[in-house]
C-alpha positions in Angstrom: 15.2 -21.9 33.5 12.7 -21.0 31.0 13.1 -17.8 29.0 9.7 -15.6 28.1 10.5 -13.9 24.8 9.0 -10.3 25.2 7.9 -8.9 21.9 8.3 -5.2 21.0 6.1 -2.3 21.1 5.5 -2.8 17.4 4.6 -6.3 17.3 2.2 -5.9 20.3 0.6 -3.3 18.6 0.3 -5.3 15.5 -1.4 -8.1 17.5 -3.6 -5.2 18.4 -4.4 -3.5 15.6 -4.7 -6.9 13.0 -5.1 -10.0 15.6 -8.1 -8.4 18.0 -9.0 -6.8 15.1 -10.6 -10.2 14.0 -11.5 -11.1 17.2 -13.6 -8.1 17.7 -15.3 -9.1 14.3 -16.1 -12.6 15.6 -17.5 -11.2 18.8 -19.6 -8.4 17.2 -21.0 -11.7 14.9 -21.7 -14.1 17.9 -24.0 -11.1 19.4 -25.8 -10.9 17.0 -26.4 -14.2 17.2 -26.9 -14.3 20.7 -23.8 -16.2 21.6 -22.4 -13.5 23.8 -24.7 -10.9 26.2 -23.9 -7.8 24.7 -22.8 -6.1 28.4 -20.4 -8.4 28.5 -17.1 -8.7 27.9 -15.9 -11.3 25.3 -15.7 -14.9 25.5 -19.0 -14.9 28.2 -21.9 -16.8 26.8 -25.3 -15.6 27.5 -26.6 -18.8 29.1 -23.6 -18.2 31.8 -25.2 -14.3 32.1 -26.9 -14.0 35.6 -30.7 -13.3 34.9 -31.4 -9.5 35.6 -34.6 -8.0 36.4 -36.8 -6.5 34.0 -36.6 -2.8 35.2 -33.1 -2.6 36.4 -32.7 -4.3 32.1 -35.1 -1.5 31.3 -33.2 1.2 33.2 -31.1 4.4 31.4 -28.7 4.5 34.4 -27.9 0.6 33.8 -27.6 0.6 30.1 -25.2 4.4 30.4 -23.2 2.0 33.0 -22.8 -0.6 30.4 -21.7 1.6 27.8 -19.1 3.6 29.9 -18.1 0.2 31.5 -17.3 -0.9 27.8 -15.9 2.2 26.3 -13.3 1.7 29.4 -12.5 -1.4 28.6 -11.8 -0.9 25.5 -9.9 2.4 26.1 -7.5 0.5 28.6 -7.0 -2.4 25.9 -6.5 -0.5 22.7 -3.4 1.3 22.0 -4.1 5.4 20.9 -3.8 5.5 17.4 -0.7 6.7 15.3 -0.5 7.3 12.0 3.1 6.2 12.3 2.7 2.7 13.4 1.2 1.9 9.9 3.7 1.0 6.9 1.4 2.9 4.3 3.2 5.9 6.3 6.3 5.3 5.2 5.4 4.4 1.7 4.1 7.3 1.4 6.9 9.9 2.7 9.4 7.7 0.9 7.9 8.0 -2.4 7.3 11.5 -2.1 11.3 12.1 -0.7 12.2 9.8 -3.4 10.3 12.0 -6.2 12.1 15.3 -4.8 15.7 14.0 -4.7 15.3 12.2 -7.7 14.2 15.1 -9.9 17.3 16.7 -8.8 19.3 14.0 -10.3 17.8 14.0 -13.7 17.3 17.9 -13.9 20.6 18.3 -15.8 19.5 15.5 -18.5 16.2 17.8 -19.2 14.0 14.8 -17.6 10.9 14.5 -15.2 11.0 11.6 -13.2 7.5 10.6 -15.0 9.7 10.8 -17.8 12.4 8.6 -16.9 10.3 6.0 -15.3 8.7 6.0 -19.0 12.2 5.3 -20.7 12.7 2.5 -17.7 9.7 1.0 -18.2 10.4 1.2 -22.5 14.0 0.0 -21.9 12.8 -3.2 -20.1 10.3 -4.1 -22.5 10.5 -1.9 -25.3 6.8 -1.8 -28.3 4.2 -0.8 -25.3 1.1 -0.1 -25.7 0.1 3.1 -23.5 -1.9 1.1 -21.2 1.1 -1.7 -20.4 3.4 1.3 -19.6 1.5 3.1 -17.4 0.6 -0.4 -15.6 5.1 -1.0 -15.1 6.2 2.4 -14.5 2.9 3.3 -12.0 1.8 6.4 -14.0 -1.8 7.5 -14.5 -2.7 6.8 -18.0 -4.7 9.7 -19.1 -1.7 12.2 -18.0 1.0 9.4 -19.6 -0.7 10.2 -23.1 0.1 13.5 -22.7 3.5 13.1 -21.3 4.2 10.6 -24.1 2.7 13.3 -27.0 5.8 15.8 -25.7 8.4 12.9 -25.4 7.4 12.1 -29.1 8.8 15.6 -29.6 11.4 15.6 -28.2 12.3 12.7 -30.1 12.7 10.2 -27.2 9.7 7.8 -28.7 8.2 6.8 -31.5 4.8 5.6 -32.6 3.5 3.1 -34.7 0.8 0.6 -35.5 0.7 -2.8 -33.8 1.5 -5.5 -35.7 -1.5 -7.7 -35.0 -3.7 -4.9 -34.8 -3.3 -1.9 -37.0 -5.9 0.4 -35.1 -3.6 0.1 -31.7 -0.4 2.2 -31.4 2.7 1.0 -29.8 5.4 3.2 -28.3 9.2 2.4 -28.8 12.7 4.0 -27.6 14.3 6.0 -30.3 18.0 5.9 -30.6 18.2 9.6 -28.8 15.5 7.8 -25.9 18.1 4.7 -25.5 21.0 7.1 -25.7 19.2 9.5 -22.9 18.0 6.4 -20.9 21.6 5.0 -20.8 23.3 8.1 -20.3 21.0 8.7 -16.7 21.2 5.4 -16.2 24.1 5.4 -14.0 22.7 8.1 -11.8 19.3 6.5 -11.2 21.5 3.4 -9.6 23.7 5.5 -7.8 20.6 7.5 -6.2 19.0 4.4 -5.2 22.3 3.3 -4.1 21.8 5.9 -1.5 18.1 5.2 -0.9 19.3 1.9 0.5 22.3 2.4 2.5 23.1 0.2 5.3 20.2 -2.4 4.0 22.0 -5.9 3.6 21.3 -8.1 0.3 19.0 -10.7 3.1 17.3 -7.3 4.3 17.0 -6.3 0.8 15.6 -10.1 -0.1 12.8 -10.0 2.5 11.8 -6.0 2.1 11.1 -7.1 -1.8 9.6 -10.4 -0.7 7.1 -8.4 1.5 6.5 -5.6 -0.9 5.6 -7.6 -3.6 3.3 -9.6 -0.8 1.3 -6.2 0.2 1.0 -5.4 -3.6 -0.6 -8.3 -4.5 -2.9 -8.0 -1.4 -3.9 -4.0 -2.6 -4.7 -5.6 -5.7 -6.8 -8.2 -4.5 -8.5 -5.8 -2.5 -9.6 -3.7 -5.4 -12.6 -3.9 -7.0 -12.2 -4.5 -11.2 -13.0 -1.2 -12.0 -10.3 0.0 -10.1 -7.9 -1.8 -12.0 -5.7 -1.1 -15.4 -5.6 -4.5 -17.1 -4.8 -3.3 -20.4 
């Protein structure tokens, strides 16, 4: 007995939406090369298309038919669009859930989460240059120089000239920074604690694995301009 393995909604519409996707690409390319008859469907070459008259070819009746024939073919193949059949979905409400519960957590230690994500991204690697923190802790530059002016401050950071370069600025924990980093420390892990409840170390393996897969790819698909490599 031979078992079929039926895949799920999601994966046939990923075969959709990414696999024909490709396809469609190759097909619009071997019309224009003449490969393929361009009233028919794909995978017919134009040397097996039957020869059609010259004013039927000419005729707006026959070319509307066409087009309707196609537009139903393609209506009856292609699933409807939903915005919630794409990951960048989730990425999005997640991060944006994240942001609000998370502010709640650090509310009572006087901190933003752009300010806290600062101190993470200082406690990893502390003596940053403005650019390299905002490239870790994912925060637009020009509003980081301003959020790091009013950490300075409040005595979180400190400036002070590079040692290979004393035109450039680098920015280090203070002792009350450390001291506030470590003290909301252990309410950052148990927030995210929570985030990922009822995900299993191998789940939580492969969701990294993957995310740091689509990042790369995001990257890769932006041009140079787009991209902070200071």
């Amino acid at each position: 007995m031979v078992t079929v393995a039926r895949s799920s909604p999601l994966s046939a519409r990923y075969n959709t939406y990414i696999i024909s996707g490709v396809t469609k690409a190759t097909e619009r390319k071997s019309r224009r090369s003449g490969l393929i008859d361009p009233g028919q469907g794909a995978g017919v070459k134009a040397d097996r298309v039957k020869p059609v008259s010259a004013s039927r070819a000419a005729s707006p009746r026959a070319a509307t038919s066409r087009n309707v024939t196609a537009r139903d073919e393609a209506a009856q193949t292609t699933p409807p669009y939903r915005i919630t059949d794409y990951p960048m979905h989730y990425f999005a409400a997640i991060q944006r859930q994240n942001q609000l519960n998370l502010t709640r957590v650090l509310r009572d230690l006087g901190l933003s989460v752009p300010m806290w994500r600062a101190l993470a991204a200082l406690h990893q690697k502390d003596g940053q240059t403005i650019g390299e923190i905002a490239q870790l802790s994912v925060l637009d530059r020009s509003s980081l120089g301003r959020l790091l002016d009013d950490m300075a401050k409040d005595g979180l950071v400190e400036r002070e000239p590079r040692a290979d370069d004393r035109r450039a600025v680098v920015i280090r924990l203070s002792a009350h920074g450390r001291k506030t980093f470590e003290d909301s420390l252990p309410l950052a892990q148990r927030h995210y604690r929570n985030v990922l409840k009822g995900v299993s170390p191998e789940e939580f393996e492969t969701l990294m694995r993957v995310l740091r897969r689509i990042k790369l790819n995001t990257r890769m698909m932006s041009d140079v301009s787009d991209l902070d490599l200071s």
